[in-house]
Structure formats: structure tokens, C-alpha cells
C-alpha positions in Angstrom: -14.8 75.0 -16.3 -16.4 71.8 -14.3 -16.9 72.0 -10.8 -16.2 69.2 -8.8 -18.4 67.1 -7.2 -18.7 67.7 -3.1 -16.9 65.3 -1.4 -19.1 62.2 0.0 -18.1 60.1 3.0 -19.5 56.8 3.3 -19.5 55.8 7.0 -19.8 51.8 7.3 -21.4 49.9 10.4 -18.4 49.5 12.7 -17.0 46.7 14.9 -18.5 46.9 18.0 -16.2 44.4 19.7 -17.4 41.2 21.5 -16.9 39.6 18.3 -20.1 40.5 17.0 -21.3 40.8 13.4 -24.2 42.3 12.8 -26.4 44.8 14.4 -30.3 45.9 14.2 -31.1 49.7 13.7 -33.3 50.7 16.4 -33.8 54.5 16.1 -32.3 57.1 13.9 -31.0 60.6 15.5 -31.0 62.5 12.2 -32.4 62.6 8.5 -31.3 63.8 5.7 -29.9 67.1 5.2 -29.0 67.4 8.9 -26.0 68.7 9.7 -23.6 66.5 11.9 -20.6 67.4 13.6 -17.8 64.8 14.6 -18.6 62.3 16.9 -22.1 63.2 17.3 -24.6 60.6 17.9 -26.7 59.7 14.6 -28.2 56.3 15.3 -29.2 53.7 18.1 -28.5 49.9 17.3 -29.3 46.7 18.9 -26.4 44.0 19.2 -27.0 40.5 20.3 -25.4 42.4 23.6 -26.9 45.9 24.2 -27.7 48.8 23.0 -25.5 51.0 21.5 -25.5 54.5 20.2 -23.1 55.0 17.3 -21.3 58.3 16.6 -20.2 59.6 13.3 -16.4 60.2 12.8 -17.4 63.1 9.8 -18.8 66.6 10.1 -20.8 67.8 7.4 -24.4 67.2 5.8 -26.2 63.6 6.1 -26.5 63.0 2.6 -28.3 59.6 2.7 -28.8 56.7 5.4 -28.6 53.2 4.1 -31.2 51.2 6.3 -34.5 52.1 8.1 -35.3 51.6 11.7 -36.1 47.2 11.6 -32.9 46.5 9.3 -30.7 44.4 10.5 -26.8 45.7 9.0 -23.9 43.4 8.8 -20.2 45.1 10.5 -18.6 47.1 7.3 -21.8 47.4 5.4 -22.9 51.4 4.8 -24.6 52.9 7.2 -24.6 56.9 6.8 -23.3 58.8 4.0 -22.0 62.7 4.5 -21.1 65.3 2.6 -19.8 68.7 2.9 -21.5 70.9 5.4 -24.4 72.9 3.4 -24.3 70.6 0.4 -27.3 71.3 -1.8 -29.7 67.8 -1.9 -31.0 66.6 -5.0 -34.7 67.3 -5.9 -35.6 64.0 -5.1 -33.9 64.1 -1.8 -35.6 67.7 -1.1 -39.1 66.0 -2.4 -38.8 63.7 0.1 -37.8 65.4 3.3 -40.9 68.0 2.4 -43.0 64.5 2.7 -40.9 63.5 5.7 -42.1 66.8 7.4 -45.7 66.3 6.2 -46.0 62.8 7.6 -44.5 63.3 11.0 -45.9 63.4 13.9 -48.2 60.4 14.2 -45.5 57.2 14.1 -44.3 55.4 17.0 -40.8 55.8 18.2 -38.5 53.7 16.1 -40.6 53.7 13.3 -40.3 57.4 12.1 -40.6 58.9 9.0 -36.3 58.8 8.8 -34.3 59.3 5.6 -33.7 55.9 5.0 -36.9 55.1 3.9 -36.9 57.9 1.5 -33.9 56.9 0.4 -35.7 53.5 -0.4 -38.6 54.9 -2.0 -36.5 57.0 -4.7 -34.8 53.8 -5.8 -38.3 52.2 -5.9 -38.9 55.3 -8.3 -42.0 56.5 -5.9 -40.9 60.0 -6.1 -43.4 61.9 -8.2 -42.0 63.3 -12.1 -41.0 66.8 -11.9 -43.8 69.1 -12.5 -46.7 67.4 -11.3 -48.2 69.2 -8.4 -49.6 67.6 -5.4 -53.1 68.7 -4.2 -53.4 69.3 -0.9 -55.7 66.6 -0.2 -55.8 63.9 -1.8 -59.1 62.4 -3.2 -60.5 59.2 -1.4 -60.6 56.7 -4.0 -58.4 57.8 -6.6 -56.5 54.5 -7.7 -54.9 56.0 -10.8 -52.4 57.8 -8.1 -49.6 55.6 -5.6 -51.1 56.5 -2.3 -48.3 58.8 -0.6 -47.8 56.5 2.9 -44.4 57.9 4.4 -44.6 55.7 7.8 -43.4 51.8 7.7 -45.1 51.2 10.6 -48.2 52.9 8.6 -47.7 50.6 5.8 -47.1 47.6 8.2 -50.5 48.1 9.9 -52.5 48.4 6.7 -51.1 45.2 5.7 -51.8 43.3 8.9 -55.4 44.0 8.7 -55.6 44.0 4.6 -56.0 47.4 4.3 -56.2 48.7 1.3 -54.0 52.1 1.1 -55.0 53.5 -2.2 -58.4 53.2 -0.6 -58.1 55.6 2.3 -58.7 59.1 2.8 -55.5 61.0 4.0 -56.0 63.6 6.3 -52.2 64.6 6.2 -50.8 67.9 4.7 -50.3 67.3 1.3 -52.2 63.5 0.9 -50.2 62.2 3.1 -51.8 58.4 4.7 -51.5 58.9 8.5 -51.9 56.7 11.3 -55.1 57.6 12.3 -56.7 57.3 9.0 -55.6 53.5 8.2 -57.0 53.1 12.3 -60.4 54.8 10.5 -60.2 52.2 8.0 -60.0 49.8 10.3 -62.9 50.4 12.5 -64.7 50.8 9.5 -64.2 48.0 7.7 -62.7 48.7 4.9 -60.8 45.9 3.8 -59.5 44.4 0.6 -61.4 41.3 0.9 -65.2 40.6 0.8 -67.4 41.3 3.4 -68.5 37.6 3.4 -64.8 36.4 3.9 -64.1 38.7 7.3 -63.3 37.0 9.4 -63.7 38.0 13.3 -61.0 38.7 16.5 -57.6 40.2 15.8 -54.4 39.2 13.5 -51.6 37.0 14.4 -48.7 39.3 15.6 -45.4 38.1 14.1 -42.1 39.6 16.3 -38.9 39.4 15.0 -36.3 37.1 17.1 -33.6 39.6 17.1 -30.9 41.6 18.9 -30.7 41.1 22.7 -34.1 39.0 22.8 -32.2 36.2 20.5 -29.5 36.1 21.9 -31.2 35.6 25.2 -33.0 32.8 23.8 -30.0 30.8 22.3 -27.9 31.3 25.6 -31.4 29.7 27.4 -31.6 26.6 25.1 -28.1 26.1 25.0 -28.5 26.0 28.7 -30.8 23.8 28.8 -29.3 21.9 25.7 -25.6 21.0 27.1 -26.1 21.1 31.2 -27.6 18.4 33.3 -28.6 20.9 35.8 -30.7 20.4 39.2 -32.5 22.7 41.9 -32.3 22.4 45.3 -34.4 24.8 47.3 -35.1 26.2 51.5 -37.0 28.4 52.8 -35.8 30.9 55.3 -36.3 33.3 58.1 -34.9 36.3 56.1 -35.8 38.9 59.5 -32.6 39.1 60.4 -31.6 40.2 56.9 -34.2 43.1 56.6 -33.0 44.2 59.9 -29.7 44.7 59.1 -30.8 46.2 55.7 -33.2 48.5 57.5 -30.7 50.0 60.1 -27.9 50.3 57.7 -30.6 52.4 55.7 -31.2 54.9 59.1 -27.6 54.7 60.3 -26.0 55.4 56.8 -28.2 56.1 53.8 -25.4 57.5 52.0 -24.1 53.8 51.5 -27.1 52.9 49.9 -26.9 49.1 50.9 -30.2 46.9 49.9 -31.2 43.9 50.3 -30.0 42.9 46.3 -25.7 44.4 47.8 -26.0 41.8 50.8 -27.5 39.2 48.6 -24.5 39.7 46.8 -22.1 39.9 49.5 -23.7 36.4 50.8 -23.0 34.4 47.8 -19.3 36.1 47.2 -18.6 34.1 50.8 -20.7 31.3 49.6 -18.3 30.5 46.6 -15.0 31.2 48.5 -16.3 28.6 51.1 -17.6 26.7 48.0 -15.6 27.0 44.9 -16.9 24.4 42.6 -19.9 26.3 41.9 -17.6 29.3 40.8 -17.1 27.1 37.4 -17.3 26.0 34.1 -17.2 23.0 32.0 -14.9 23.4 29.0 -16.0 20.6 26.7 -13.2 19.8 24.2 -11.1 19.6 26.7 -12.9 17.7 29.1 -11.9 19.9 31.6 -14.2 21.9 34.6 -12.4 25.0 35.2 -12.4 26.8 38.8 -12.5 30.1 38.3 -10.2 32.3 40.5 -12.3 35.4 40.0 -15.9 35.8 41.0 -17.7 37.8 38.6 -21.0 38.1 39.7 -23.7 38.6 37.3 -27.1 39.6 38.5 -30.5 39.9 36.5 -32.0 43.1 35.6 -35.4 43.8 33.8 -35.3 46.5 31.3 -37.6 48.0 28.7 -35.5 45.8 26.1 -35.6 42.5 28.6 -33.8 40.8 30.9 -30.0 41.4 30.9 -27.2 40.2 33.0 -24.9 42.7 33.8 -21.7 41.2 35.7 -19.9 42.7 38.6 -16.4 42.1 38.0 -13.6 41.0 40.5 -16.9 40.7 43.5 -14.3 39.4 45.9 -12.5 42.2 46.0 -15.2 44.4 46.8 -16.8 45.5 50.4 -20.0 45.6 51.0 -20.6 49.5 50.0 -18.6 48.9 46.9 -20.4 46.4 45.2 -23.8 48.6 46.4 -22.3 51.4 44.3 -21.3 48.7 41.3 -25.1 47.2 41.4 -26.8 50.5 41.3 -24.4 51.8 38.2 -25.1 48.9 36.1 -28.5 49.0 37.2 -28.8 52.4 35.8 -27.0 51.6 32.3 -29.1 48.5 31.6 -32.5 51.0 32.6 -31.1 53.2 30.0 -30.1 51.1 27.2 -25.8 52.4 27.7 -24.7 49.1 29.2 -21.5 48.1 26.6 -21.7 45.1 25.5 -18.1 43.6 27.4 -20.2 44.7 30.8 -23.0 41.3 29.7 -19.8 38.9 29.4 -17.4 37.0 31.4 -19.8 36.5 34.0 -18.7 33.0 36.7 -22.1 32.9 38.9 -25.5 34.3 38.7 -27.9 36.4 41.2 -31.6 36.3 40.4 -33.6 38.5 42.5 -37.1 37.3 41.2 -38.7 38.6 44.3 -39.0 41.9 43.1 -41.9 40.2 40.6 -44.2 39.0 43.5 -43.5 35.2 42.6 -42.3 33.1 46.1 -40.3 30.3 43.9 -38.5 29.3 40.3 -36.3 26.5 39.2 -33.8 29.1 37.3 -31.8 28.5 34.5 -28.2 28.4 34.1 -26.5 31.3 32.3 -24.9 29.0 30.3 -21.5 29.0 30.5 -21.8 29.3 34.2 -22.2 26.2 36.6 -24.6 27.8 39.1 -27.1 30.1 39.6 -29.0 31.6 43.1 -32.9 32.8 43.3 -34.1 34.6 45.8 -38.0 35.1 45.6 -40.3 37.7 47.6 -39.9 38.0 51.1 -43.4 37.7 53.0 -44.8 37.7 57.0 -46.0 34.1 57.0 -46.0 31.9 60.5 -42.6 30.9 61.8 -41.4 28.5 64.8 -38.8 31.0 67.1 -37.5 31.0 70.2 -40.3 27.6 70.5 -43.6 29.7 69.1 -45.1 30.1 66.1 -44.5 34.1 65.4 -45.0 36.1 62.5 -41.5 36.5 60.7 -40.1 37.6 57.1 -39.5 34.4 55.0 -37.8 34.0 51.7 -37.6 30.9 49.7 -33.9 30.2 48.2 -33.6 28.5 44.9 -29.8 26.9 43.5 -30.0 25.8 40.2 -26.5 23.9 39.7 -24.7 22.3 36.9 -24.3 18.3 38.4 -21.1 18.1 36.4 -18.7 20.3 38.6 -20.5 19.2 41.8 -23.3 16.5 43.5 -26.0 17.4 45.8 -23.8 17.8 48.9 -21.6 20.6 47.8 -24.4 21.8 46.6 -26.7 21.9 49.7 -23.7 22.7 51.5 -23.5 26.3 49.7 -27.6 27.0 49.9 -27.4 25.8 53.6 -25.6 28.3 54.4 -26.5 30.7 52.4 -29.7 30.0 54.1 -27.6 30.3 57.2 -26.5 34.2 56.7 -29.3 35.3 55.6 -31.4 34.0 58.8 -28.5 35.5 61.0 -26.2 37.7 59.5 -23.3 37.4 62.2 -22.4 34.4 60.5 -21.8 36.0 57.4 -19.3 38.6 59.6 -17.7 35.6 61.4 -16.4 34.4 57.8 -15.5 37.5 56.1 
């Protein structure tokens, strides 16, 4: 009688809305002959939004994974494979998770010693014929033998620096090539070329323009591409805006109202007193379009970058709401979780750039937006008050607009008084 075959389930790189199409793998949560249950989370991926961790809709044992950590999948293509739970591996598979384990340990995050690469090697046909024995250590020079270099980022380093592999002394358990020995190699000078052709000072470092970081970068010269934009730009007294911020701290620290919440609250009054710059231009249609809505994107520096996250429906919002709705998104764009629908939509930009120690920029638009507001650091310089030259907290205010939904005045109009609350703050009370 034939047994069958365990059941295999091929799980495929989902759509992960936004209408996007492809997505990088960043980091894998589990290797081969792990056993997953449903809806865990086996892998991190990088859209041309966010971050996103993908779960698995299948219980059982991870079989295979179809791309290492660098790959970039398109949606639908295979990304995980699972079998029944306690499904027996294949030699080769059991070969290479003994090498995994032997060769772990000394790779940066993201560039682990995960499945898929094993997966890759035993198509290349790297995995050693059954019944040869690996010593323990490997001999130093011993070309006659494929060097046994588990770690892409390993491999990768050898290559920027022409290291030859076969050529190093392993120091892992079983031969293994680790980290630390290529680094050896380097600092000793072993290199595939001749000594006379070294050349001095590092290598050229090549980074791929992917995920979040190209997206950035075609929203930015699409910007600057399609919008004749312009900066107008004031200094103010911002003393009475710390003031508030400060007592509001003392009398009610629960609120948690900064200075970024009543930046916020500012321009939401700003753009119901000045509208145009609550817009887009729509192209083929020849049409700017007002928007009704003010959904107020802000600029956040993360690990990965700088993201946008957008604060929807802002003019609905007090004060202490849209403090509770920055510091939420805050958080998920610190920890990689922001979806990817929270970066769209977006009608008019806040860009704190203060927080970096720079005074002024000339921003760019977040293209499709018509405006954007800067705010940069807020220092004691000298300041003419009440007729004397005093010591007060000035900020310098920067509008980058789009000159195709409005001219200079509107324009001034808005930073003017913007300007205007943030040196006296009752004015922003008389309008709201």
C-alpha cells in the first residue's frame, strides 16, 4: 500500500491594499521546520507604504520559504509553504537547518541565517552528497572543498572587499565562514587581487532604492516635477505658545498637549479661515479641488525614514483629541505597525523640523497636496516687547505653497496669522 504524500500549502504574498504590487522581505519570524499556528506572524515586509507583518492563514510545519530577507516578491507570488504539523523534512532540508544552527549567531538583523536561503542553496546543489562527513573545522586553504558560508550578509561583505571565501579560516562549528573571520581577512589583507593592485580607503556602498525610501523619493521629484511651488517665511515670538504649552502640562498632564497638538490646532483654523491651501490640482481635468476635509499629515522620523502619517477629519477634533491622535500614530510609525491607508489621503502637511536643531527650510510639497507648514527650533534670541529689546522664544515659520490654487496674498494671509496665534494664542480662541 502507498502512503500519501502530506498535504502542502503554498501560501502566496497577499494584497496588501493601497493598490500596491509588490513588497520587499525585511525579516523572517520562522525557518524551516517551525511549527506555525493560524494567524501567527511569520514574516516582516516593506511596502512602498509601511511596514507590515504578515500572518499565515495555515497551521502546521514551515516546509520551505520562497525568498530571503533583500527579495523583493510580487502580490500572488509564493511566499511560505506549510505542511502538516510534525511533517518529517527531507535530508537536505534537515542538512541545512543543522548548518542554519551552526552559523547563527553572528549576522545582523534581517540578514539571518533563514530557510530561504537554504532553500536556495539546495537548488544551487551546495548541499553536500550523502555520506561525506564534515570535519569539524575546516582546513584554511582547502580549495578542493565549496567554502560552507551560511550568512548573505557574510557572502555580501567578502565580495565588497574581494575576499576570497574558500581562502578563509572558519572558526564556526562545523567549518562554518562567520562574520568575524571574513572581518579577519579583511584587516589582514587577504584579498583576491595582488598586493600591488590594492588599492587604499574603503569601497563604494551601493543601497538599494526600495520600499518606503522609493517611494519617498518619487513622491519628492514628482513634487518638485509637476508644482510651481513658492516659500514665504516670518519669524515669530513663539512665548506665548510655550506658555500655554507649559501650563497646560502643570494644570493637566493627563491631556498630554505639546507644542506639535497646538501646531496642529493652529493650522486646522488657518485653513478654515483659508481654504485654498486645503487643495489639490487635478490635472486632466483642469480642475483645483477644495477639499471639505482637513486631513492633516505631519512628518515623523523613524528608524525606516521619514513618514507622513495623516490625521483624519482634524476639524473635527479638539484640542486633546488630536494630542491623543498625534501621539498614537507617532507610536506606530516608531514601531514600524503604521498600515499603509494611515500614509494616504493626506490634504495639508505639518513639518516640525525644529525638533532637528535647524532654525529654517524651504519644504517640499507632499505632492498631491497644495501646501505645506515648517516650523523650526524655538530659541531665546533678542526681541523688541512692550518697546525693549528682551530676551523671548522665537520660531521661524516656513509655507511652502503650490502658486496654482493661490498667489502670495492668500498665502501670507494664512502664515500671518498663523504667525499671529502662535505669538498670542487668545487669537486662536477668539476664532475657534
Amino acid at each position: 500500500m502507498t502512503t500519501a504524500a502530506p498535504a502542502r500549502q503554498v501560501f502566496r504574498l497577499p494584497d496588501l491594499g493601497e493598490g500596491l504590487t509588490e513588497a520587499e522581505i525585511v525579516e523572517w519570524k520562522v525557518t524551516v521546520g517551525d511549527t506555525v499556528r493560524i494567524d501567527q506572524v511569520v514574516v516582516e515586509v516593506e511596502t512602498a507604504k509601511a511596514a507590515v507583518e504578515v500572518p499565515v492563514p495555515y497551521a502546521g510545519t514551515v516546509l520551505k520559504v520562497h525568498a530571503e530577507a533583500g527579495t523583493v516578491l510580487g502580490v500572488g507570488e509564493p511566499l511560505i509553504e506549510i505542511g502538516p504539523a510534525g511533517a518529517v523534512e527531507d535530508p537536505a532540508a534537515a542538512r541545512y537547518r543543522e548548518e542554519e544552527q551552526a552559523g547563527s549567531g553572528n549576522v545582523l538583523i534581517g540578514y539571518g541565517t533563514g530557510g530561504a536561503a537554504g532553500g536556495r542553496r539546495r537548488r544551487r546543489g551546495r548541499a553536500r552528497p550523502a555520506g561525506r562527513t564534515a570535519p569539524e573545522t575546516a582546513p584554511p586553504a582547502r580549495k578542493a572543498q565549496a567554502p560552507r558560508v551560511i550568512s548573505p550578509l557574510v557572502r555580501r561583505i567578502a565580495a565588497e572587499h574581494g575576499i576570497d571565501v574558500a581562502a578563509v579560516t572558519p572558526t564556526g562549528p562545523r567549518g562554518v565562514v562567520l562574520r568575524r573571520d571574513v572581518e579577519q581577512a579583511i584587516a589582514a589583507g587577504t584579498r583576491d587581487e595582488p598586493a600591488a593592485a590594492r588599492t587604499p580607503g574603503p569601497a563604494d556602498e551601493r543601497v538599494p532604492l526600495r520600499g518606503l525610501r522609493r517611494a519617498v523619493a518619487d513622491k519628492l521629484t514628482r513634487s518638485r516635477r509637476e508644482i510651481p511651488d513658492a516659500t514665504t517665511w516670518v519669524d515669530a515670538d513663539a512665548t506665548g505658545l510655550v506658555a500655554v504649552k507649559d501650563a497646560l502640562r502643570e494644570s493637566r498632564p493627563d491631556l498630554g498637549i505639546g507644542l506639535l497638538a497646538l501646531l496642529a490646532r493652529i493650522c486646522v483654523s488657518g485653513l478654515h479661515r483659508f481654504p485654498e491651501l486645503n487643495s489639490s490640482v487635478d490635472t486632466e481635468r483642469a480642475e483645483i479641488v477644495r477639499h471639505g476635509r482637513v486631513n492633516l499629515g505631519f512628518a515623523a522620523q523613524t528608524d525606516r525614514g521619514l513618514v507622513v502619517p495623516v490625521v483624519r477629519d482634524a476639524q473635527q477634533m479638539t484640542t486633546e483629541e488630536l494630542a491623543a491622535e498625534l501621539a498614537r500614530l507617532t507610536g506606530l510609525a516608531r514601531d514600524g505597525k503604521l498600515p499603509p491607508e494611515a500614509l494616504t489621503g493626506g490634504t495639508f502637511t505639518l513639518n516640525n523640523y525644529g525638533v532637528f536643531g535647524v532654525d529654517g527650510s524651504t519644504p517640499i510639497i507632499n505632492h498631491p497636496e497644495a501646501a505645506l507648514l515648517g516650523v523650526g527650533r524655538i530659541t531665546d534670541r533678542p526681541w523688541v516687547h512692550g518697546g525693549a529689546v528682551v530676551p523671548r522664544k522665537v520660531t521661524q515659520l516656513s509655507l511652502t505653497f503650490d502658486h496654482r490654487v493661490c498667489d502670495g496674498g492668500t498665502a501670507g494671509g494664512f502664515l500671518r496669522y498663523v504667525a499671529d496665534c502662535v505669538e498670542n494664542p487668545a487669537v486662536l480662541i477668539a476664532h475657534t
